[in-house]
N, C-alpha and C positions, 0 to 999 in steps of 0.2 A: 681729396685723394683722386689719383687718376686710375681707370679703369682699362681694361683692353678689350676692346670689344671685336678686332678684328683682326688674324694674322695676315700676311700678303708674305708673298715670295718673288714679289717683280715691282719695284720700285713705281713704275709707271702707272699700276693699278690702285697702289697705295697713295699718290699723287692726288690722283683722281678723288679717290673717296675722301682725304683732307680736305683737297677744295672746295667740293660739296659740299662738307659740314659745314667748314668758312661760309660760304654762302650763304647756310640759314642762320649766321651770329654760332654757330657753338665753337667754340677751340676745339682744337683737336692737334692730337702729337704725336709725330711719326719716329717713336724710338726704334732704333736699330737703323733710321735712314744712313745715315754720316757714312757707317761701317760698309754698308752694300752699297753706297756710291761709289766707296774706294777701292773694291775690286768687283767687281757688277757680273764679272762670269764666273766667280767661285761662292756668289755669296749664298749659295743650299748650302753649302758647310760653313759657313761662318754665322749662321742663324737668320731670322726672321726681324721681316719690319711690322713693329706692330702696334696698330692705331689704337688709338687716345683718348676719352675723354674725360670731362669731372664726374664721378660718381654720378651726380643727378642729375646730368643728362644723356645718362644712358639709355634709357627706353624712349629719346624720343629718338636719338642717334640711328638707333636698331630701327626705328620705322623707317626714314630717311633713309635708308643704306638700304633696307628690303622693299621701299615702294621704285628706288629709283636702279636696282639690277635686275636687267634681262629688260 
């Protein structure tokens, strides 16, 4: 089962934090991307990209997203 661990509202940000997970082997899955690539200035109203993972690897995900922002 996939998990959301993270909303984003700017496609390039949500990029980012995929890659990273990629990086350490975890998947991770940018539902809603498709939709706000296809109109990328309206898409506050069209809803949110929101990142991915398996269930059990969530907490490691959350350290990884919180040791590598700011």
């Amino acid at each position: 089962m996939l998990v959301t661990i993270k909303i984003f509202y700017h496609l390039p940000e949500a990029e980012i934090a995929h890659s990273l997970l990629e990086s350490y082997a975890i998947p991770s899955f940018l539902f809603g991307k498709e939709l706000v690539a296809l109109n990328y200035l309206k898409h506050t109203t069209m809803g949110e990209i929101r990142l991915q993972v398996p269930e059990e690897m969530v907490e490691e995900s959350l350290k990884i997203l919180g040791k590598n922002s700011g």
